[in-house]
TORVOLO-272988 format. One line per field, with one value per atom (N, C-alpha, C, O): residue in three letters; z, y, x; residue number from 1. Coordinates in Angstrom, 1 decimal, always signed. Example, Ala and Ser with C-alpha at 12.3 -4.5 7.8 and 13.67 -1.06 7.14 Angstrom:
// residues 2
residu <- ala  ala  ala  ala  ser  ser  ser  ser
zz <- +7.8  +7.8  +7.8  +8.5  +7.1  +7.1  +7.9  +8.0
yy <- -5.7  -4.5  -3.3  -3.3  -2.2  -1.1  +0.0  +1.1
xx <- +13.2  +12.3  +13.2  +14.2  +12.8  +13.7  +12.9  +13.4
num <- 1  1  1  1  2  2  2  2
//
This chain:
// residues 147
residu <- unk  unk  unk  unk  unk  unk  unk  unk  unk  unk  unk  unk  unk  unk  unk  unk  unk  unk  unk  unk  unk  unk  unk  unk  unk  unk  unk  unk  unk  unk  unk  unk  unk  unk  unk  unk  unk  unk  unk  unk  unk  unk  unk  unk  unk  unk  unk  unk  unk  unk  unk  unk  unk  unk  unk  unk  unk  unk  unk  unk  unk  unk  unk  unk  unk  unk  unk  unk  unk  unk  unk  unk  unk  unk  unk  unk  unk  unk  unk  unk  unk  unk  unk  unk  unk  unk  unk  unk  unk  unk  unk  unk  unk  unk  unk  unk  unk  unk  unk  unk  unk  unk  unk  unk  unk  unk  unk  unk  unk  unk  unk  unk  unk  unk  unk  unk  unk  unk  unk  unk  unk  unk  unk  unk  unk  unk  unk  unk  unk  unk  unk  unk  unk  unk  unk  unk  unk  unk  unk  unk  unk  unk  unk  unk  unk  unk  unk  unk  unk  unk  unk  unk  unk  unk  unk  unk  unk  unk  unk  unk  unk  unk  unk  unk  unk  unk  unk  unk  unk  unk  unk  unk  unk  unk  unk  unk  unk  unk  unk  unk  unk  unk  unk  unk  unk  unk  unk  unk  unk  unk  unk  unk  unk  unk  unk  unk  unk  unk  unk  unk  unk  unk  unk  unk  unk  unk  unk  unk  unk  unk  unk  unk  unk  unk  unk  unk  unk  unk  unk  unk  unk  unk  unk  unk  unk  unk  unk  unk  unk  unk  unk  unk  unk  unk  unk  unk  unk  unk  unk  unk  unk  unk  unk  unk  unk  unk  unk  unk  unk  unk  unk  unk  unk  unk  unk  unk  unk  unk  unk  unk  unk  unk  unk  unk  unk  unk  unk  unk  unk  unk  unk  unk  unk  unk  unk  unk  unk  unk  unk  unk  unk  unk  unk  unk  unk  unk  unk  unk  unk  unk  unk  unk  unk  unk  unk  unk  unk  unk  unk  unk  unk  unk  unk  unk  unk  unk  unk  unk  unk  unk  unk  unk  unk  unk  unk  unk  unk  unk  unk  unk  unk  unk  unk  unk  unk  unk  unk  unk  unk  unk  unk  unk  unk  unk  unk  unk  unk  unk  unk  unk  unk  unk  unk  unk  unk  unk  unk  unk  unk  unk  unk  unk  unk  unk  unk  unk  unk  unk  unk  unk  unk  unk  unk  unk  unk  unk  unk  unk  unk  unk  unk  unk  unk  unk  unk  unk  unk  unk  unk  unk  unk  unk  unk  unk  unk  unk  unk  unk  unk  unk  unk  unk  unk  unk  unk  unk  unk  unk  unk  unk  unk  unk  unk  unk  unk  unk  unk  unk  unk  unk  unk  unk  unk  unk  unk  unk  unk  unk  unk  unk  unk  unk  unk  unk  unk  unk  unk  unk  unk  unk  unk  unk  unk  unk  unk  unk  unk  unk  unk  unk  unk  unk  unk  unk  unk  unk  unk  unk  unk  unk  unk  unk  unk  unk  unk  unk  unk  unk  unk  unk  unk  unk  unk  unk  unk  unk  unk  unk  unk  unk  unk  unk  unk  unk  unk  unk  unk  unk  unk  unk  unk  unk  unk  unk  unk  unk  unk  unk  unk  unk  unk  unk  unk  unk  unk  unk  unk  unk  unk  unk  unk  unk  unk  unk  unk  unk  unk  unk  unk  unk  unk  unk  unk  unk  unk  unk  unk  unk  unk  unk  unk  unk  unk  unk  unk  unk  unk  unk  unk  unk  unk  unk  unk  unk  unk  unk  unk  unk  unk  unk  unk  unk  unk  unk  unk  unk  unk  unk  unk  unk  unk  unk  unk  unk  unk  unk  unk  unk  unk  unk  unk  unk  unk  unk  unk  unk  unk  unk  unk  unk  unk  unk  unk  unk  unk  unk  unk  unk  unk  unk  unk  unk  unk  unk  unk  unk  unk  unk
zz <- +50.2  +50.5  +52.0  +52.6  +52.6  +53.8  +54.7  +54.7  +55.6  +55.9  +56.8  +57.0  +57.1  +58.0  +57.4  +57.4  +57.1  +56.8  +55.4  +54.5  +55.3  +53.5  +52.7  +53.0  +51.7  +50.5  +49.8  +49.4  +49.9  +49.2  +47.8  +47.1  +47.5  +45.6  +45.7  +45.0  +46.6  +46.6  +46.5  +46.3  +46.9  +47.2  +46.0  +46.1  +45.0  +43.4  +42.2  +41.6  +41.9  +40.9  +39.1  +38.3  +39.2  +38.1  +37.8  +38.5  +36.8  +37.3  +35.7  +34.9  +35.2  +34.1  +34.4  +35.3  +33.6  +33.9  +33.1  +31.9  +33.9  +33.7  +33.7  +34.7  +32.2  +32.9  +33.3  +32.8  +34.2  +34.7  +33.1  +32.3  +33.2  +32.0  +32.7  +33.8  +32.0  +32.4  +33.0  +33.9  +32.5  +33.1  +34.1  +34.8  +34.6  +36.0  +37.0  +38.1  +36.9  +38.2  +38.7  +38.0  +39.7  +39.7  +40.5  +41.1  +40.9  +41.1  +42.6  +43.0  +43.3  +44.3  +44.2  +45.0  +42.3  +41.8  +42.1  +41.8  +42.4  +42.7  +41.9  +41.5  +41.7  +41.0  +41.5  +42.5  +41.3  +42.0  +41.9  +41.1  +43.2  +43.5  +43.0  +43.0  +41.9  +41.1  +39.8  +39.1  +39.7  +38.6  +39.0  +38.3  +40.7  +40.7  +39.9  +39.1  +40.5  +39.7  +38.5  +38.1  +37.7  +36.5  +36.0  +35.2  +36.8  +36.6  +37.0  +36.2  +38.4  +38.5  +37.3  +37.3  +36.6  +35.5  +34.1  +33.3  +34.3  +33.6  +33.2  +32.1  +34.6  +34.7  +35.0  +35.0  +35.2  +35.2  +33.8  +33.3  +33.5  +32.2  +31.0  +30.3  +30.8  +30.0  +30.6  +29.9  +31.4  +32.0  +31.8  +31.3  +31.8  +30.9  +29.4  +29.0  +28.8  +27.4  +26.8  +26.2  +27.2  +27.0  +27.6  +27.0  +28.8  +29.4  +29.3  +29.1  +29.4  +29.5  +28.5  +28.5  +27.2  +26.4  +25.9  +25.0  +26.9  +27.4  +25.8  +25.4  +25.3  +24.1  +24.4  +23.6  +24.8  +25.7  +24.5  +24.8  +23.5  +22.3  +21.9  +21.5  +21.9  +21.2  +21.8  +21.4  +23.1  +23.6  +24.6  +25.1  +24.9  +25.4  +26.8  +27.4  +27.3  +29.0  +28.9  +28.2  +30.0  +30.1  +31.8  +32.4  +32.3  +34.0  +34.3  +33.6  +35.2  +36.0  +36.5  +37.0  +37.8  +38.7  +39.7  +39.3  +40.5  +42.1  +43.7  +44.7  +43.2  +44.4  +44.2  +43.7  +44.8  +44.6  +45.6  +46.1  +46.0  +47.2  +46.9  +46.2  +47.2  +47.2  +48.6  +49.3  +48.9  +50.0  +49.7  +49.1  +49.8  +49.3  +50.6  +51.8  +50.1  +51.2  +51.0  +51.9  +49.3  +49.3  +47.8  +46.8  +47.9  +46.4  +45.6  +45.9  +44.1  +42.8  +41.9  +41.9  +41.5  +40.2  +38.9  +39.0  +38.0  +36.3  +36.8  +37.9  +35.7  +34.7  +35.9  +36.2  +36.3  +36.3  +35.9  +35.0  +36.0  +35.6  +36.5  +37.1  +36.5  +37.8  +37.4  +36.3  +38.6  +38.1  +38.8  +39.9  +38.3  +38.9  +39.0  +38.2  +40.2  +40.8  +40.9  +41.5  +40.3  +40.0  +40.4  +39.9  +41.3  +42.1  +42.1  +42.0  +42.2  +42.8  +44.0  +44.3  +45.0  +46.5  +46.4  +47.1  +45.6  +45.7  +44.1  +43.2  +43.8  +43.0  +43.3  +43.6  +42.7  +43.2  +41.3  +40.3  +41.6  +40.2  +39.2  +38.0  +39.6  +38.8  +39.1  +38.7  +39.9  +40.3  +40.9  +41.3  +41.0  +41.3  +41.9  +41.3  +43.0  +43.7  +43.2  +43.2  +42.7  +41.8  +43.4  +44.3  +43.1  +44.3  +43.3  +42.6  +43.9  +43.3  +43.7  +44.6  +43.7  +44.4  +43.0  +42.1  +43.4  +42.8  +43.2  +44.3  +42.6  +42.8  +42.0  +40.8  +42.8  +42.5  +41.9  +42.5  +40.8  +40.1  +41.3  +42.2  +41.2  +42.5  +44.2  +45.1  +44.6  +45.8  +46.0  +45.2  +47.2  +47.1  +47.9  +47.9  +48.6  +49.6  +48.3  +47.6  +48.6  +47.4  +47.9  +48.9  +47.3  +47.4  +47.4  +48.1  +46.8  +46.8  +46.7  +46.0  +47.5  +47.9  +47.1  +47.2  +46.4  +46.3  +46.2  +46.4  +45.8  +45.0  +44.4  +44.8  +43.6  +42.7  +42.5  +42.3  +42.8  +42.4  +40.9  +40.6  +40.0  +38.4  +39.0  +39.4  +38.8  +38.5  +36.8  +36.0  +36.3  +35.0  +34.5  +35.0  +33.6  +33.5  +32.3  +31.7  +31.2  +30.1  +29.6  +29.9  +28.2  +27.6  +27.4  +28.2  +26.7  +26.5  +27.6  +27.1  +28.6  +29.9  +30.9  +31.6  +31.7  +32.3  +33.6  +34.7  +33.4  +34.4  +35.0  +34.4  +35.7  +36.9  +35.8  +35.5  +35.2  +34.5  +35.0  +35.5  +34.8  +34.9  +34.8  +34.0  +35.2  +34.7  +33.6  +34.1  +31.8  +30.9  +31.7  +32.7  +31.1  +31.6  +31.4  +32.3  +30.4  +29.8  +30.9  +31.6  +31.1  +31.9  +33.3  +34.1  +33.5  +34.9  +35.2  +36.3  +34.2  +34.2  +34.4  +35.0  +33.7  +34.1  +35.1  +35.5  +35.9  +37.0  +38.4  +39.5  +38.4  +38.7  +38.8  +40.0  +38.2  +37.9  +38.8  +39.1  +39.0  +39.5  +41.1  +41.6  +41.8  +43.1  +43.7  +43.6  +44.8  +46.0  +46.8  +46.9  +47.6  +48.3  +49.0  +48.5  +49.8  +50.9  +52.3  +52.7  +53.0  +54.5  +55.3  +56.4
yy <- +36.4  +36.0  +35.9  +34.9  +36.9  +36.3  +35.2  +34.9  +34.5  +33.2  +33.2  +32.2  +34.0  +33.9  +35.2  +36.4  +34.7  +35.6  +35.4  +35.3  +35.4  +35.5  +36.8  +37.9  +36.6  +37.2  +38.3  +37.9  +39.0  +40.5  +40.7  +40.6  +40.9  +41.7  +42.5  +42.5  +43.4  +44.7  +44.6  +45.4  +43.1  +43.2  +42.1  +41.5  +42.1  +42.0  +42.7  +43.0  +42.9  +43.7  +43.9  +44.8  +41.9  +41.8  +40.9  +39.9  +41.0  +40.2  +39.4  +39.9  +38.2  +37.8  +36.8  +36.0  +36.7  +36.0  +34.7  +34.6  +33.8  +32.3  +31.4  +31.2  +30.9  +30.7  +29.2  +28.4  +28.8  +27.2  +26.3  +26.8  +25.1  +24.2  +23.2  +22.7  +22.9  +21.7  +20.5  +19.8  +20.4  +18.9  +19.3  +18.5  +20.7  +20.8  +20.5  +20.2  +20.5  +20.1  +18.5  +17.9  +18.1  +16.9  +16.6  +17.6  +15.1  +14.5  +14.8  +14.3  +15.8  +16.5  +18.0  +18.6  +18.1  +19.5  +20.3  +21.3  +20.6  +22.1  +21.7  +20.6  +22.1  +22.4  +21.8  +22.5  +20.5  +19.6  +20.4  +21.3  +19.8  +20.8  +20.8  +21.9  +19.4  +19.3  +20.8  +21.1  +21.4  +22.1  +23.3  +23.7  +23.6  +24.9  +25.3  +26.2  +24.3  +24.5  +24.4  +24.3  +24.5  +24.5  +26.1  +26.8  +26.5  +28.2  +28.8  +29.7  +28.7  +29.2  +29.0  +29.7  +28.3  +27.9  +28.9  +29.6  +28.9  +29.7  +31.0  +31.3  +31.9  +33.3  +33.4  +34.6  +32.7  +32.8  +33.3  +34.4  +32.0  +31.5  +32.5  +33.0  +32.8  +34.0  +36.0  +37.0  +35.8  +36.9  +36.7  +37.8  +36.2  +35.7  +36.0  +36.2  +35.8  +35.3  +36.9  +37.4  +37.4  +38.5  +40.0  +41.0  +39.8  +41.0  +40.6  +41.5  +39.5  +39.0  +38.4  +37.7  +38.7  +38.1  +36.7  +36.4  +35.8  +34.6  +33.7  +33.7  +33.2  +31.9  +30.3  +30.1  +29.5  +28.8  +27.7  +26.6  +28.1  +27.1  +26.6  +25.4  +27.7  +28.0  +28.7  +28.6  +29.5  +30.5  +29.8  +28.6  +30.5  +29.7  +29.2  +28.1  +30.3  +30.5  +29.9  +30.3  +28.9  +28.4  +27.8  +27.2  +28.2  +28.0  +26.6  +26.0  +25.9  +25.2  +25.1  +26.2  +24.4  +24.8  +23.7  +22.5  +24.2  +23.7  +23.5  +22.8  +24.7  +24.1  +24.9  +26.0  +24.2  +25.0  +24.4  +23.3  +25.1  +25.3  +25.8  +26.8  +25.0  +25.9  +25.5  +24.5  +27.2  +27.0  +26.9  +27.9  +26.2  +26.5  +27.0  +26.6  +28.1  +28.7  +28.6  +28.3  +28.9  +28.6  +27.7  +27.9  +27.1  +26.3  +27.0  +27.7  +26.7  +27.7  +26.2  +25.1  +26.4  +25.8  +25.9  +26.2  +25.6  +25.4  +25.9  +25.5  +26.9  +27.8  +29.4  +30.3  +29.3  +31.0  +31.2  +30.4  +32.2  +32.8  +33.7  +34.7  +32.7  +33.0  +34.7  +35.1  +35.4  +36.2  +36.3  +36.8  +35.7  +35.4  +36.8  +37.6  +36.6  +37.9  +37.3  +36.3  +38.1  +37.4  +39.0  +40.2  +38.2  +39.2  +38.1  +36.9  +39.1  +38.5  +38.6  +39.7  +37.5  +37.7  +37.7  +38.5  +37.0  +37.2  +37.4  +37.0  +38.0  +37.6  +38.0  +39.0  +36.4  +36.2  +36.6  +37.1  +36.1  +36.3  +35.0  +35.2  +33.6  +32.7  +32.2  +31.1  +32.8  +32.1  +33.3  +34.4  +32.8  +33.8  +33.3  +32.2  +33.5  +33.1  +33.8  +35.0  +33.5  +33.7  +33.6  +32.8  +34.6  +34.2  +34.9  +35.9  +33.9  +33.8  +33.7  +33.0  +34.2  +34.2  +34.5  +35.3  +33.2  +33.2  +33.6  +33.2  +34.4  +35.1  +35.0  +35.3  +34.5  +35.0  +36.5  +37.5  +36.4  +37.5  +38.5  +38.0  +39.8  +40.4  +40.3  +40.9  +39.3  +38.5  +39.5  +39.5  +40.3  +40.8  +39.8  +39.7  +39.1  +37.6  +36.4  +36.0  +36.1  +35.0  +33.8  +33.9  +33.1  +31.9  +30.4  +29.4  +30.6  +30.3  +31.0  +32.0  +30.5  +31.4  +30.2  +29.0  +30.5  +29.6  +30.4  +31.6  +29.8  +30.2  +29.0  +27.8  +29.3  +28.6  +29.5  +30.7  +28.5  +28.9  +28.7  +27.5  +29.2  +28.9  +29.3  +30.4  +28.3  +28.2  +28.6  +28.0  +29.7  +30.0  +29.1  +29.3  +28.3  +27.3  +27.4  +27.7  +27.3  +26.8  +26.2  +25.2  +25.7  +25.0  +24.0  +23.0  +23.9  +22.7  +22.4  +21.5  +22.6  +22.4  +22.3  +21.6  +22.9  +22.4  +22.9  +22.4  +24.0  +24.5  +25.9  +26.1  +26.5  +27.9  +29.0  +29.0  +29.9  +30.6  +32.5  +32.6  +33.6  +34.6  +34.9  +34.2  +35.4  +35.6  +37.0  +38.1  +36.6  +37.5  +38.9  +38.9  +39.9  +41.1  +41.8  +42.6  +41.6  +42.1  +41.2  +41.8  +39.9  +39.3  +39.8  +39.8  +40.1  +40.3  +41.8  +42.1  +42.6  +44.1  +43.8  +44.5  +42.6  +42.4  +42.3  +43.0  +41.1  +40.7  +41.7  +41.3  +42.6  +43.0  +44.3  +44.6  +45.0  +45.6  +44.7  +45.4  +43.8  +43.3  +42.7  +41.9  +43.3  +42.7  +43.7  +45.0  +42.4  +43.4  +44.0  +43.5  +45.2  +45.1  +44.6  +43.4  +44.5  +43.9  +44.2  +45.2  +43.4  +44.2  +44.2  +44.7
xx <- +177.4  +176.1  +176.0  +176.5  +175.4  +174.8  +174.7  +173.5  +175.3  +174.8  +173.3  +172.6  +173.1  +171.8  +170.6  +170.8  +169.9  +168.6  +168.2  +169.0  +167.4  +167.0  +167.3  +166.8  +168.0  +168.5  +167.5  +166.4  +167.6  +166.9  +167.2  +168.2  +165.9  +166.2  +167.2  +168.3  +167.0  +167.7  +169.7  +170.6  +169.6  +171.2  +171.9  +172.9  +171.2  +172.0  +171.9  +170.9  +173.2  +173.3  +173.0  +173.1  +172.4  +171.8  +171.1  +171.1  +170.2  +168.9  +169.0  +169.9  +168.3  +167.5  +167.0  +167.3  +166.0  +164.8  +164.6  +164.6  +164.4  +164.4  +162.9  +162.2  +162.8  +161.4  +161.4  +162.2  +160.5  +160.4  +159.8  +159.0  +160.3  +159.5  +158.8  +159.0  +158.0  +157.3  +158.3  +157.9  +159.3  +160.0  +160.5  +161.0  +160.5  +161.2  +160.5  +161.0  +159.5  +158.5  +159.1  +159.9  +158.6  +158.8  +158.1  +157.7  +157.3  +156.0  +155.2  +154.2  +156.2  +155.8  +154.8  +154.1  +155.3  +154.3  +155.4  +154.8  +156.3  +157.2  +158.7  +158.6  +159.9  +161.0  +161.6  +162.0  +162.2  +162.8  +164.2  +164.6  +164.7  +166.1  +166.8  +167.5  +167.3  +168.8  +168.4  +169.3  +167.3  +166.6  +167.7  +168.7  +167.1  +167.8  +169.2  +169.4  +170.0  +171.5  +172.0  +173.2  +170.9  +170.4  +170.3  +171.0  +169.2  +169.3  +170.1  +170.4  +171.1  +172.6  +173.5  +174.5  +173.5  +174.9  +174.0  +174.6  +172.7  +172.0  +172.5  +172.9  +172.4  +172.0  +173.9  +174.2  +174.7  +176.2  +176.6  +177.0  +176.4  +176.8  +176.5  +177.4  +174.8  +174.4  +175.4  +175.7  +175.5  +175.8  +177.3  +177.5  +178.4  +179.5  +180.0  +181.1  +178.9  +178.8  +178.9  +179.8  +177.1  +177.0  +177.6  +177.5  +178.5  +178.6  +180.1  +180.8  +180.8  +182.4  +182.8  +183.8  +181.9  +183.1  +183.6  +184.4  +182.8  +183.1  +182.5  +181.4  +183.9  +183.4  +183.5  +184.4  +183.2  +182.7  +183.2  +183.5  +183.2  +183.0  +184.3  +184.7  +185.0  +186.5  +187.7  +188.8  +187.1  +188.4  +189.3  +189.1  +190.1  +191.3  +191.0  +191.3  +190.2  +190.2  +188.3  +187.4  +188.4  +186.7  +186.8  +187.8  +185.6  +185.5  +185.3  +184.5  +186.0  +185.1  +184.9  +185.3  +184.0  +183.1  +183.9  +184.2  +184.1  +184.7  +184.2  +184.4  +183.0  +182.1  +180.9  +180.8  +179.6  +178.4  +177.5  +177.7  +176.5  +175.7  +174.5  +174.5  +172.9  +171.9  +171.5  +171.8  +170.5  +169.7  +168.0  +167.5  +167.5  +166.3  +165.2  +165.3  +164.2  +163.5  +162.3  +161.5  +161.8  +160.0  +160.1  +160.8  +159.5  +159.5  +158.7  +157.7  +159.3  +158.8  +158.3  +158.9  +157.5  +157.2  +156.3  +155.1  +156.7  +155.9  +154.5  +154.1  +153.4  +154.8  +155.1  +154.3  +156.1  +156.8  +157.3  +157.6  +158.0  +159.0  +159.7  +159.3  +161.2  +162.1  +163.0  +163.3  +163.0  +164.2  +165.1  +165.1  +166.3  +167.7  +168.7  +169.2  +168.6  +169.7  +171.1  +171.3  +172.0  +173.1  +174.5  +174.7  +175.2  +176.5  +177.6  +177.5  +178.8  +180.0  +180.4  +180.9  +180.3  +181.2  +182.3  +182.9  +183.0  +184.5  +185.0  +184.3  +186.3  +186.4  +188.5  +189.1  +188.8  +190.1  +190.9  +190.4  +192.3  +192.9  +192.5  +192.9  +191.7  +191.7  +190.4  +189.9  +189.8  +188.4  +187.6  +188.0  +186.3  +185.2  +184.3  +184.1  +183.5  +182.5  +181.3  +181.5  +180.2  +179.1  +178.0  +178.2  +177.0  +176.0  +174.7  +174.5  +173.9  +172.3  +171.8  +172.2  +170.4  +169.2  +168.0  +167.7  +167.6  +166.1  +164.9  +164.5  +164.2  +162.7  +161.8  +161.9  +160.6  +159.2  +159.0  +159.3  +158.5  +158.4  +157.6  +157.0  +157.7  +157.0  +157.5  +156.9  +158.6  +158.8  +160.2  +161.1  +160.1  +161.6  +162.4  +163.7  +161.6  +163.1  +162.9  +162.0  +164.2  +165.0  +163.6  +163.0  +163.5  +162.4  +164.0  +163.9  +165.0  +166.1  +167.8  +168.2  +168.5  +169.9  +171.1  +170.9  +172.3  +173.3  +174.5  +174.5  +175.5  +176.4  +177.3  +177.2  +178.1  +179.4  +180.5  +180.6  +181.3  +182.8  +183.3  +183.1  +183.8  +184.3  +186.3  +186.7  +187.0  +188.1  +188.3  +187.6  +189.4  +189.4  +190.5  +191.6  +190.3  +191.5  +191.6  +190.6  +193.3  +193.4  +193.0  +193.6  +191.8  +191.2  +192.4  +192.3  +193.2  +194.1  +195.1  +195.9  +195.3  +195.9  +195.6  +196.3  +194.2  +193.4  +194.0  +193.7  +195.0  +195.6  +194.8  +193.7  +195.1  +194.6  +195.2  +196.4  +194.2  +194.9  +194.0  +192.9  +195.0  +194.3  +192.8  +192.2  +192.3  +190.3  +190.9  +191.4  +190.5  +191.0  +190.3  +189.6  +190.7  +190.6  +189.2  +188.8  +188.7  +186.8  +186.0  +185.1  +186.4  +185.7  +185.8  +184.9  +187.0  +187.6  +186.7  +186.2  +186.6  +185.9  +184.3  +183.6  +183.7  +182.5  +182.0  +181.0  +182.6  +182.4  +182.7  +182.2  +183.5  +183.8  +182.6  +182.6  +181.9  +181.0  +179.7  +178.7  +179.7  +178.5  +178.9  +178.2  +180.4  +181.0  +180.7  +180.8  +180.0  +179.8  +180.9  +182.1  +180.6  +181.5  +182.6  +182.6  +183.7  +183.8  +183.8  +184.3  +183.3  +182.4  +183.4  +183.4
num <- 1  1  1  1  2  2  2  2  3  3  3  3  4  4  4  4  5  5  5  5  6  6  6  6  7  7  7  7  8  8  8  8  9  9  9  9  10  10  10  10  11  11  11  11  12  12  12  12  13  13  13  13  14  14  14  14  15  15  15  15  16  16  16  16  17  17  17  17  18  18  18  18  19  19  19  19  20  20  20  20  21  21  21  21  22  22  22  22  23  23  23  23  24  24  24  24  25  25  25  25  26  26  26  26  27  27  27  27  28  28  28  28  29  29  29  29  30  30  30  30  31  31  31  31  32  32  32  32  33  33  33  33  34  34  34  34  35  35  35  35  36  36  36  36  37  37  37  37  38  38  38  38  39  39  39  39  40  40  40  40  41  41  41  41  42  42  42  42  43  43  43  43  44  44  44  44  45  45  45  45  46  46  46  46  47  47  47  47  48  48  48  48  49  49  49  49  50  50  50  50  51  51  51  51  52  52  52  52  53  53  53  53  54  54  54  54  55  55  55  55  56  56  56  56  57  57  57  57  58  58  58  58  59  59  59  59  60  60  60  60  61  61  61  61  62  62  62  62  63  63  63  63  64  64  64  64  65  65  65  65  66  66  66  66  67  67  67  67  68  68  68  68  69  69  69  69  70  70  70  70  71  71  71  71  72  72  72  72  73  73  73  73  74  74  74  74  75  75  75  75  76  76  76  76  77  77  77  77  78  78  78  78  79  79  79  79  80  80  80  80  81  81  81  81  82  82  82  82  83  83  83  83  84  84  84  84  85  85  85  85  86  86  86  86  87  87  87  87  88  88  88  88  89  89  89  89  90  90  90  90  91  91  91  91  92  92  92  92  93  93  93  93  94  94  94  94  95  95  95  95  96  96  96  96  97  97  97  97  98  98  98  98  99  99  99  99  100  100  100  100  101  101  101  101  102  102  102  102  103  103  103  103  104  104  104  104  105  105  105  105  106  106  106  106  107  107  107  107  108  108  108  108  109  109  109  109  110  110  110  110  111  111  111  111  112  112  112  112  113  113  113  113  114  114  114  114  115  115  115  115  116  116  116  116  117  117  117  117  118  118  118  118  119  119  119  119  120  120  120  120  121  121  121  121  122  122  122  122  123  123  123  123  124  124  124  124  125  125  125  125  126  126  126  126  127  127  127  127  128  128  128  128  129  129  129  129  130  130  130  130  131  131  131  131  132  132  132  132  133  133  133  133  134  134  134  134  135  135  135  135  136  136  136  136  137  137  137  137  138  138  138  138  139  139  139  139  140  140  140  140  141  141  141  141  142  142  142  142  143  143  143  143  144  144  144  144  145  145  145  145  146  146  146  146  147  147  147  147
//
């Protein structure tokens, strides 16, 4: 992700759409911030599940999150409907840098920018384990370059 400039549609490779709920607003009228990182674990996590494979419930290998960051640039709130652009900046042998940008339906600059880190760890060990290989092909399909 970029450090300077606002985030473009054009530069993720996958999108789904998230809609805002009523309790995300908060008493300012717009999507209180802790919300956002809500729809990042969202549009991750669904994108995981369905494109990696990912059993969250029962399989061996499950992420956790190590570090995460939003930038916020225009506030969104109840009712839209966000569409989360979702890429990989990095992606290491046990962890992955996830980067997102939220949009105004029609908006091609991110209205919001973040990303998260997922360490792939042993469910019963809680140790640094390979990212399995379907997942590793997923993610990998949605990584950007390197510049």
């Amino acid at each position: 992700m970029a450090e300077t400039g606002i985030g473009r549609r054009d530069g993720y490779g996958h999108f789904r759409q998230v809609p805002t709920r009523w309790m995300d607003n908060d008493v300012y009228g717009h999507v209180n911030n802790v919300v956002y990182y809500s729809y990042f674990d969202t549009v991750v996590n669904l994108y995981l599940v369905h494109a990696g494979g990912l059993d969250f419930a029962a399989g061996p290998v499950i992420g956790i999150v190590a570090e995460s960051m939003c930038r916020f640039r225009k506030a969104l709130a109840y009712p839209e409907v966000i569409d989360a652009g979702l890429r990989v900046g990095r992606l290491g042998n046990s962890s992955v840098r996830y980067e997102i940008g939220l949009f105004r339906a029609g908006d091609d600059e991110a209205a919001a920018e973040g990303h998260f880190v997922h360490v792939f760890v042993d469910r019963e060990s809680r140790r640094p384990t390979p990212i399995p290989p379907a997942m590793r092909a997923a993610l990998a399909a949605i990584a950007v370059p390197l510049e």
